[in-house]
N, C-alpha and C positions, 0 to 999 in steps of 0.2 A: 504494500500500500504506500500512496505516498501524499504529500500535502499539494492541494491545488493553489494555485500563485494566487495570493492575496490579490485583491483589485485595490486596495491603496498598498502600493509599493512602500509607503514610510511605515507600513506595519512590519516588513523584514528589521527596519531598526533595533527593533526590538526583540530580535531572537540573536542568539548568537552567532558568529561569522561562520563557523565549522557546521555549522545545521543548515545556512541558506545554502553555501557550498556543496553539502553533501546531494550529492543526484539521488541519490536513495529516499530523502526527501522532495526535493525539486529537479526531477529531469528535466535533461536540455529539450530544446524544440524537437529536436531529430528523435529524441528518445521516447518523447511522446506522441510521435505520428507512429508509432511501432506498439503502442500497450494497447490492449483489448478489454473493454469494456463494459460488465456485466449488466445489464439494464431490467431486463425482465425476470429474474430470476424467482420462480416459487419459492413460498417460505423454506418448503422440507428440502429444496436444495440449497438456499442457502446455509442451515441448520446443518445438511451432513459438509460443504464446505470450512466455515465456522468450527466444526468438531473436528475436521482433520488438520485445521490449521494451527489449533489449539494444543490439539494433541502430538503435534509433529515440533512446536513449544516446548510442552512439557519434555519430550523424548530428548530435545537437544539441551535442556537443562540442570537433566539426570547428569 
């Protein structure tokens, strides 16, 4: 997941330099003509998503 670019840009002020840097938070252009976008998705898949993402979490925190 990542954060969508604020629409007042003077709100990046306010977070620190190494978080608006990181692409993992704010992809470049290029990076976000390439991500796929879930829109329609049923509760119960969202739900078994959710529970594998969470749990693939927990397994890399063991």
């Amino acid at each position: 997941m990542f954060a969508i670019p604020p629409q007042n840009k003077s709100a990046l002020d306010y977070l620190p330099e190494e978080t608006v840097k990181d692409t993992r938070f704010y992809p470049t252009p290029e990076m976000t003509e390439k991500l796929e976008v879930y829109e329609t998705l049923a509760r119960k898949i969202w739900r078994i998503i959710t529970n594998f993402f969470l749990n693939l979490k927990c397994i890399r925190n063991k």
